[in-house]
C-alpha positions in Angstrom: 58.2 27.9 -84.4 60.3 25.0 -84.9 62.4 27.3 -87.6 63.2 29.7 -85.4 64.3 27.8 -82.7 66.5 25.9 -84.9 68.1 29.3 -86.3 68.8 30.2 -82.7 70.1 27.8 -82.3 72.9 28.0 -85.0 73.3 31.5 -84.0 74.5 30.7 -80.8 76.2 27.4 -82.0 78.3 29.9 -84.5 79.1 32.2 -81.4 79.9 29.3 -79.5 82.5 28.1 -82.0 85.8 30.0 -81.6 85.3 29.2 -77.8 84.6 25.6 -78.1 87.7 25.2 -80.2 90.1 26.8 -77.8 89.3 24.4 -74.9 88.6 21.1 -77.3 91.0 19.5 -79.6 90.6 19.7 -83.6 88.4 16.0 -83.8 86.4 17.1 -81.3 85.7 21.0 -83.0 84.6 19.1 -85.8 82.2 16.5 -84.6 80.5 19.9 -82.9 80.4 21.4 -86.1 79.0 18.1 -87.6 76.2 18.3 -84.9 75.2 21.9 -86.4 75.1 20.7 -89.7 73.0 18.0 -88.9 70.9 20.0 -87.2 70.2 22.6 -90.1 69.5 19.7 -92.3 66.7 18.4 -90.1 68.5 15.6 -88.7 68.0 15.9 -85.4 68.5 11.7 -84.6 72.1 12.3 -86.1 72.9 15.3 -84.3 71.6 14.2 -81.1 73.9 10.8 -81.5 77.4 13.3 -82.5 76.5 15.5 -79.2 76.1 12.1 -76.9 79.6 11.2 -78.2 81.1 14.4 -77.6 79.3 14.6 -73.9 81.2 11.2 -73.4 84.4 13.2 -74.2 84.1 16.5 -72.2 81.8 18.0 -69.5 81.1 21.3 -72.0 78.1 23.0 -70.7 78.2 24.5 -74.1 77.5 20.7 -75.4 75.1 20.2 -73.1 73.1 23.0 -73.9 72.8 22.2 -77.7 72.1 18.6 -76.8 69.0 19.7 -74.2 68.2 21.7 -77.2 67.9 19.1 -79.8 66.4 17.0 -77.2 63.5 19.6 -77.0 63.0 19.8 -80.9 62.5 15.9 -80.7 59.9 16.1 -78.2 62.3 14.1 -75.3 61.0 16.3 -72.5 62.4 14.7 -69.3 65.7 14.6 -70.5 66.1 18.0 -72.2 64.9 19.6 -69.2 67.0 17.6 -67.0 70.0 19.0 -69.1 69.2 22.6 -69.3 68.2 22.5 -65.7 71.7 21.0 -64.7 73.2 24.0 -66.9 71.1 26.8 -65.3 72.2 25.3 -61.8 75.8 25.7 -62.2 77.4 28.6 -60.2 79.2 30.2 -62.9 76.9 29.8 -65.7 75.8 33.4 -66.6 72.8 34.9 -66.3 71.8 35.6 -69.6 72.3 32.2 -70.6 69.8 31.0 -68.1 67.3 33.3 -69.1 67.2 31.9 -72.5 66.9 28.7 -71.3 63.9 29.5 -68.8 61.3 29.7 -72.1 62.4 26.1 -73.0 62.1 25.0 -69.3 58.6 27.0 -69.1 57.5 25.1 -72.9 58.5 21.6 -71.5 56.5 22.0 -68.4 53.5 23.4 -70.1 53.3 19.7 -72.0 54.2 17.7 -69.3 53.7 19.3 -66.1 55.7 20.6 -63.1 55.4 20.7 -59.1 57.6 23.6 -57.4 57.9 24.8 -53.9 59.2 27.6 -51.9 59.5 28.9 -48.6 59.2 32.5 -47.5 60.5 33.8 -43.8 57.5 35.8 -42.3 58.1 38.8 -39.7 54.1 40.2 -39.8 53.8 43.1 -37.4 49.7 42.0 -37.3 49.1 38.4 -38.9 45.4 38.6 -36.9 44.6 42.0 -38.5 43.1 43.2 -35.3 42.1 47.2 -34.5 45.0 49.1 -32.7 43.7 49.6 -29.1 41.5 52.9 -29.8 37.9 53.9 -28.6 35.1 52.5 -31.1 31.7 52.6 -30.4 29.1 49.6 -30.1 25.5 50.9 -29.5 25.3 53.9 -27.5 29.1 51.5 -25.5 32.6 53.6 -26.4 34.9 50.0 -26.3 38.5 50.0 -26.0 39.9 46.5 -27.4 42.2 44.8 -25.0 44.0 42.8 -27.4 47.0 44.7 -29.3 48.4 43.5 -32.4 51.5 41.8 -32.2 54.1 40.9 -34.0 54.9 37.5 -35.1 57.9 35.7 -37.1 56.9 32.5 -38.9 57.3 30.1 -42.1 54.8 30.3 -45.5 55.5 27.4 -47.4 54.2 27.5 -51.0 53.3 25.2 -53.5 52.6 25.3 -57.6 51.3 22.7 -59.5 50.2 21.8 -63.0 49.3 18.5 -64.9 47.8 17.9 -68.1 45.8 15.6 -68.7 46.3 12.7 -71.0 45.6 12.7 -74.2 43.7 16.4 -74.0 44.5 19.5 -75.7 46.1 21.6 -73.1 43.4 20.7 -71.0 44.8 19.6 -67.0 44.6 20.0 -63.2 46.1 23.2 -61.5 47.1 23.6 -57.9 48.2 26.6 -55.7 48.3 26.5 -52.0 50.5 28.2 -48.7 50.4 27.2 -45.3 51.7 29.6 -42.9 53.6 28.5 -39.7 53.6 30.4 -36.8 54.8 29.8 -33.3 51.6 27.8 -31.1 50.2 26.6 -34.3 47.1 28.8 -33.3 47.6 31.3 -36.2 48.8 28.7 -39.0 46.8 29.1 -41.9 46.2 27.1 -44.9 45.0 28.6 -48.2 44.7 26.1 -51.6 42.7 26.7 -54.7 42.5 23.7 -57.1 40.6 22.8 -60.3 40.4 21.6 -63.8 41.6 23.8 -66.8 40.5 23.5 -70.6 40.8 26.3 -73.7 37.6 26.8 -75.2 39.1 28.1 -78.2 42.0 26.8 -80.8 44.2 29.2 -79.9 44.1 28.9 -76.3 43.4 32.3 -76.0 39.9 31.4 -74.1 39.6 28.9 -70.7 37.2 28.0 -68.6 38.0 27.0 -65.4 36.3 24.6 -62.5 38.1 24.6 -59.0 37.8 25.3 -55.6 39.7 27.4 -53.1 39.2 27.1 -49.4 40.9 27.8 -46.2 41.8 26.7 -42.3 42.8 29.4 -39.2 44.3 27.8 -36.5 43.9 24.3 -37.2 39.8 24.5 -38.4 38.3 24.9 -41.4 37.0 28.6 -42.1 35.9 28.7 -45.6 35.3 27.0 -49.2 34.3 28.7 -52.5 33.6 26.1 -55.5 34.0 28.5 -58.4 33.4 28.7 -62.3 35.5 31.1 -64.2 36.4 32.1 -67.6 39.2 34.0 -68.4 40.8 34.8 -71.8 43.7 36.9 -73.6 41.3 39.9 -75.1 44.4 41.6 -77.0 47.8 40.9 -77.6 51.4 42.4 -79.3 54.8 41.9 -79.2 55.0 44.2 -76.1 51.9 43.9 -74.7 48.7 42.4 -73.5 45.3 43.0 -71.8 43.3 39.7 -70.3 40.3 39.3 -68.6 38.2 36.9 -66.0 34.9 36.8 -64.8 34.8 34.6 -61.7 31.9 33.1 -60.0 30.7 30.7 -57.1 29.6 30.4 -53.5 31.0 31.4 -50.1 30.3 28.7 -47.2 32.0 29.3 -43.9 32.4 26.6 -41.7 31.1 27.9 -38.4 29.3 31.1 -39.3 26.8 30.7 -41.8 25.7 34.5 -41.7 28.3 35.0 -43.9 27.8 32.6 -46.8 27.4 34.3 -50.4 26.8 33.7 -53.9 30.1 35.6 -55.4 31.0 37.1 -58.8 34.1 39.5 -59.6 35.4 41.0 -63.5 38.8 41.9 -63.4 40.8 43.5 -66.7 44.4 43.9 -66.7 47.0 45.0 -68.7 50.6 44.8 -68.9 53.0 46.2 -71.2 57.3 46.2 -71.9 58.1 49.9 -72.1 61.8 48.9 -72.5 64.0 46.3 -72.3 64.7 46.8 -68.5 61.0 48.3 -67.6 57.2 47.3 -67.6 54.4 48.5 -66.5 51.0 47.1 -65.4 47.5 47.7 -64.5 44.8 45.6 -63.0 41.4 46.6 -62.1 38.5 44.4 -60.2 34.7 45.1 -59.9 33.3 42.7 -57.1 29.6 41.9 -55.6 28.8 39.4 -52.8 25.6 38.9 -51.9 24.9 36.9 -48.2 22.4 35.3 -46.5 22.3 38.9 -44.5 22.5 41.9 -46.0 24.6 43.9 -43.3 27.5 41.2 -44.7 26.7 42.1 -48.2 29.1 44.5 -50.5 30.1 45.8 -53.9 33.7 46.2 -53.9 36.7 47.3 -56.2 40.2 47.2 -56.4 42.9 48.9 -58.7 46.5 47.8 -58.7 49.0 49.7 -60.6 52.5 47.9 -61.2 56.2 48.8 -62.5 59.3 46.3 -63.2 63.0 47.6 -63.3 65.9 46.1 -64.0 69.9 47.2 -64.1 72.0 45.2 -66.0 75.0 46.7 -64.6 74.4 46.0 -61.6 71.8 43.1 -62.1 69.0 44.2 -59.1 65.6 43.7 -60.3 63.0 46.1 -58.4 59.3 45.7 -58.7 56.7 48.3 -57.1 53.2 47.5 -56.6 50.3 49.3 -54.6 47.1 48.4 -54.3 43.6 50.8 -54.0 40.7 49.4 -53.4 37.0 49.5 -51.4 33.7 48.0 -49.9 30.2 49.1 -49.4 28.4 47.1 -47.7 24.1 46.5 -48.2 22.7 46.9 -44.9 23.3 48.5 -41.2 25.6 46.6 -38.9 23.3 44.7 -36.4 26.0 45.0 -34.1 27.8 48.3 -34.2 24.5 50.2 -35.5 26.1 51.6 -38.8 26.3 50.8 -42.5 30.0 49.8 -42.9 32.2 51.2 -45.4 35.6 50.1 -46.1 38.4 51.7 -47.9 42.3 49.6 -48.4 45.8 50.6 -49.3 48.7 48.5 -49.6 52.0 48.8 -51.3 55.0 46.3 -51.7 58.4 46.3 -52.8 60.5 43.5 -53.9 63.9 43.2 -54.5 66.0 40.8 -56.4 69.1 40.1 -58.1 70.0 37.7 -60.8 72.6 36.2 -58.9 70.6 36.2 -55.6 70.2 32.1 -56.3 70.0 28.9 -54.3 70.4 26.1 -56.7 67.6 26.4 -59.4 65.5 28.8 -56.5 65.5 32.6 -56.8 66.0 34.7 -53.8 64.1 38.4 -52.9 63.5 40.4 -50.2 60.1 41.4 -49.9 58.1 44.8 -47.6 55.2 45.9 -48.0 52.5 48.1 -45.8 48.9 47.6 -45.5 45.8 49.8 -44.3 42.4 49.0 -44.0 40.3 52.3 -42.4 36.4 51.7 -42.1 34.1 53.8 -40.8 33.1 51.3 -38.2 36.7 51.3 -35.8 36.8 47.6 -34.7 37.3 46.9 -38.4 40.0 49.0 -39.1 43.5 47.7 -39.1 47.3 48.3 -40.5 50.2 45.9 -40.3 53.5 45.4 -42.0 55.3 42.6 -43.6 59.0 42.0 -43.9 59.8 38.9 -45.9 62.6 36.3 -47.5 61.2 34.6 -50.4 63.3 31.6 -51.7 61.0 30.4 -54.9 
């Protein structure tokens, strides 16, 4: 690894040159080429030292780059990230160039860590997924709900963490959690899911996971569901790769224990590059819940198919995703006097840009439509979301 990163490096140091000597003076072209032959030798403490000097002399984002690079090679992770972050933020720094310097950023924070945020703007046309106001039946009662979904415009802010632990073999602490902000606090939701990571194998390829996710609806707790899962990379090539997890745990709802389950899903996905500006993907689950009552019981499944574009000419980045998927449930609803049966749709579209940026944040636009028809009306929903993702 550390060979090839050192010949990319001298790659781009040798397309860098004719630049660097138009804007620097003839000392300065050959303490940079000094650096590069320092750096081929091995000697990264000698070419780290010629790039400090030259940084001391000009502002170059080309010497900061190969500095945050030899920085990496040594292992000085704070400061090489700080330096190809501080490239990778500048307005005019192209976008190619940041994207080869996202893998370093992604391998620094890997071995030491990272904490990012983002905030999405929210316009959901139903965030309460309620029925539209239609006749369903209860008993031998034809209902008409007089509650009608509305829409509502609100704030999701997001957060992404990991740390490993000290000492351990990629081993650490993961977090992911939203909280969703809506006007009168009483829809504001709060999901989080949290746990300890560890590869069960040298390669990595195989980790078991212990965590919990749980979740509040207007202010109270609704749910948490300690887990155990294993997931692992089952195939991989230089284009592709197909991964599994097998996920188990327990339900508890805070206020109606009816509901509480013992929990286990398998999912399978693949993904592969069909070009350099397209993938594809696939991801398939197989679910059972089993609760204290068996009308709240179900097998379920889901399939999500996936595609990636990108134009370079233009630089938009377009991803389509949908979403099938199902529930049976075990028993006859005591309340609505039928077995329920579920059936889900749901497609999104994202768009992007590569120079849709705020700072070191990526901007999208997000839409997607959602469908839930059950046999049993008072179950049955649809909404649509319009979103502005700043991540």
């Amino acid at each position: 690894m550390r060979r090839l990163v050192i010949a990319l490096l001298l790659a781009a140091a040798a397309t860098a040159g004719p630049a660097l000597a138009q804007s620097t003076d003839d000392a300065m072209q050959r303490a940079f080429v000094e650096a590069m032959q320092q750096l081929r030798a091995g000697n990264f403490e000698r070419a780290e030292g010629v790039l400090r000097d030259l940084l001391k002399r000009t502002g170059s984002p080309r010497v900061k780059l190969e500095l945050a690079r030899v920085l990496y090679l040594e292992g000085k992770d704070a400061e090489a990230k700080a330096l190809f972050k501080e490239v990778s933020m500048q307005s005019d720094t192209p976008w190619r160039v940041r994207d080869n310097i996202a893998p370093f950023v992604r391998s620094i924070e890997e071995r030491s860590g990272y904490l990012k945020l983002g905030v999405t703007i929210v316009s959901d046309s139903n965030p309460r997924n309620l029925a539209p106001q239609e006749e369903f039946t209860i008993g031998n009662l034809r209902v008409t709900p007089t509650e009608a979904p509305k829409k509502m415009n609100g704030l999701r802010y997001s957060v992404q963490g990991w740390r490993p632990f000290h000492g351990s073999s990629r081993a650490g602490g993961y977090l992911s959690a939203s909280y969703a902000d809506y006007p009168g606090h009483q829809l504001d939701r709060i999901t989080a899911d949290l746990g300890v990571l560890k590869p069960l194998s040298s390669s990595g390829r195989v980790r078991g996971k212990a965590g919990v996710e749980f979740g509040t609806f207007g202010g109270k707790r609704l749910y948490h569901f300690p887990y155990l899962a294993l997931d692992s990379i089952l195939k991989q090539t230089q284009s592709a790769r197909l991964t599994g997890e097998v996920k188990l745990g327990k339900v508890k709802f805070a206020d109606f224990g009816y509901l509480d389950a013992n929990y286990l899903s398998v999912s399978a996905s693949v993904a592969k590059a069909v070009s350099t500006t397209a993938s594809m993907s696939l991801a398939a689950t197989l679910e059972h819940s089993q609760a204290r009552e068996d009308p709240y019981s179900y097998v379920g499944w889901q399939l999500g198919p996936s595609v990636d574009l990108f134009w370079p000419s233009s630089l938009y980045l377009v991803r389509a995703r949908a979403s099938l998927g199902g529930r049976r449930y075990k028993a006859v609803d005591p309340l609505f006097g039928e077995r329920r049966s579920d059936s889900t749709q749901r497609l999104e579209l994202t768009l992007g840009n590569k120079q849709w940026r705020w700072r070191d944040s990526r901007i999208s636009l997000v839409a997607s439509l959602e469908r839930n028809r059950s046999n049993i009306g008072f179950y049955s929903y649809r909404k649509f979301n319009l979103s502005v993702a700043i991540e």
